[in-house]
N, C-alpha and C positions, 0 to 999 in steps of 0.2 A: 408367480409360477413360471420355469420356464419352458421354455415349446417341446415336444417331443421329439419332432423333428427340424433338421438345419434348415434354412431354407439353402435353396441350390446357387452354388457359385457360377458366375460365367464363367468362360476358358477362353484368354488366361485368367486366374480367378484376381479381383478386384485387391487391389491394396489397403489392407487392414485399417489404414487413412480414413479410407471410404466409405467403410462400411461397418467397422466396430464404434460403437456410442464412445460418449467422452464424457466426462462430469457435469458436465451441462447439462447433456442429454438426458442421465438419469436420476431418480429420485433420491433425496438422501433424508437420513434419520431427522432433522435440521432442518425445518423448513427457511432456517436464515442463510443456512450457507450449502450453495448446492454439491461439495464435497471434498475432497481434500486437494490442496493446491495439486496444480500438473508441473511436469517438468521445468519449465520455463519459470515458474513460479518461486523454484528452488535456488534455478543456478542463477539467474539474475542477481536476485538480493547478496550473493556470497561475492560477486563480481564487483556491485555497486559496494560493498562493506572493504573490499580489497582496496580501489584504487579510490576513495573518499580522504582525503590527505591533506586538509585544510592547512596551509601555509604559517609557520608560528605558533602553531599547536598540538602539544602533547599528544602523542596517540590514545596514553593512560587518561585523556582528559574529553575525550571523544568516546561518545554511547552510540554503537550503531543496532539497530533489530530488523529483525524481521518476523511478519507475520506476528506480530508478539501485541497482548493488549493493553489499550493507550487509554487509562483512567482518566478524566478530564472533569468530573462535576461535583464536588462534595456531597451536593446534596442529593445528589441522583447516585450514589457510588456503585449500582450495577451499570451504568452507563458506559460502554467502550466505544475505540473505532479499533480496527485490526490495521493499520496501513503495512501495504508488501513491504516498505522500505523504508524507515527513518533515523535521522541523524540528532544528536543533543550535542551541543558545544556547552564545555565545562563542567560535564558529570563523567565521575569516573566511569570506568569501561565495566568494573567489578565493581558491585552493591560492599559497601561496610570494607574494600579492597580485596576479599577474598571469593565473594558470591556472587555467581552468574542473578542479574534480573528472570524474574518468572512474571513480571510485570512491569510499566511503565505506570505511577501512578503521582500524577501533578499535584495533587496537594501534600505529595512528602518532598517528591523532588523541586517542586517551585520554579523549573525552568522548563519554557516547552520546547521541543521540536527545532531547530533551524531548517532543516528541510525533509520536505516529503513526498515519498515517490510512490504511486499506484501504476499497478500495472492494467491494464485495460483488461477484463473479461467479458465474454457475451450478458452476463447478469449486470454486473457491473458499473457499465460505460455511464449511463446514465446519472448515477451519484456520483460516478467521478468527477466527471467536467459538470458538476452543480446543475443539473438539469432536472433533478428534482424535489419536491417541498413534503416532505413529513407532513403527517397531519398533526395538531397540534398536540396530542396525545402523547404522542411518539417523540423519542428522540430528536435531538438534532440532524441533519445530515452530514456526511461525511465533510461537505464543503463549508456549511455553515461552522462545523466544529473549529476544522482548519483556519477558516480565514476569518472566522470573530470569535470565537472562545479562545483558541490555542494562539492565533495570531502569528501563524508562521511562516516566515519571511518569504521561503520559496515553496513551491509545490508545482510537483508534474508528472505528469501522465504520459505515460509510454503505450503506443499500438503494438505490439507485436505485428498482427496483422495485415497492418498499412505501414506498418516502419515509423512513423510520427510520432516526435516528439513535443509535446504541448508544456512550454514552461510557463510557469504563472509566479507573479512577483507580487507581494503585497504593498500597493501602494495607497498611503490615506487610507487604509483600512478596509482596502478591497482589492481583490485579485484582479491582475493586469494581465495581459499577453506581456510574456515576454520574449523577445525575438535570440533565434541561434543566430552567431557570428561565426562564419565558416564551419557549420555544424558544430561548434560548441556552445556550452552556455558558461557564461561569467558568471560569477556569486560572488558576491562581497561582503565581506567578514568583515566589521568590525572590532 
């Protein structure tokens, strides 16, 4: 229900920044997801899908998504993860050549991910950078899916907030720090 009355701005009055809620803040239909991506959430991935340009390969051979669901367990097949950003080397860009994907699902396509990008949100942070354990009941986590189911070579986590970017490399079958070089990071493609 909302209030009958505003409450009172100061003068000069507060910038909408400050004082209007954000998807965070308020409750959604979804107790899994607290509401539809913001801004940031949009243009990012459109940006990342622009300049992703892997050296000797096909553009037609290159699957970029976003926000799009990433099927990973036959036997679990409601099982997802939603990642903001990822890339497949050697699946066409068009499903059958003419049909956009409405899903990512591993046991048709048999190739996972080469790289993955999460964007940091206040909910978030904590599955992202592997910081917490499902109960056994429950899925995987976002990191366990990543770094032992899907096995994918790169994965990283962007702050908006702090500006930091955290790359991780799977090395021996577990995620590494990976360091930027002059603020870039290297990938290597095989």
């Amino acid at each position: 229900m909302l209030p009958t009355r505003l409450p009172p701005q100061s003068n000069p009055p507060l910038s909408p920044r400050l004082t209007l809620p954000t998807m965070y803040d308020l409750p959604s239909e979804n107790p899994e997801e607290p509401g539809l991506p913001d801004e940031f959430h949009l243009y990012q991935p459109q940006l990342l899908r622009e300049t992703f340009q892997p050296l000797g390969w096909n553009p037609e051979t290159i699957f970029t998504a976003a926000d799009l669901n990433l099927y990973y367990d036959l036997r679990h097949p409601n099982w997802y993860k939603r990642p903001d950003w990822f890339a497949v080397l050697g699946i066409p860009r068009l499903y059958d050549g003419n049909n956009l994907r409405l899903s990512y699902v591993m046991w048709q396509e048999l190739v996972s991910p080469f790289v993955v990008v999460e964007l940091l949100s206040p909910g978030t942070e904590a599955e992202d950078l592997g910081q917490t354990t499902p109960s056994p009941e429950a899925p995987p986590s976002k990191w366990q899916v990543y770094e032992q189911i899907l096995r994918v070579p790169y994965y990283i986590v962007f702050s908006r907030y702090t500006n930091q970017i955290k790359p991780f490399c799977l090395v021996g079958g577990e995620y590494k720090p990976n360091q930027l070089n002059e603020n870039r990071l290297f990938i290597l493609i095989d």
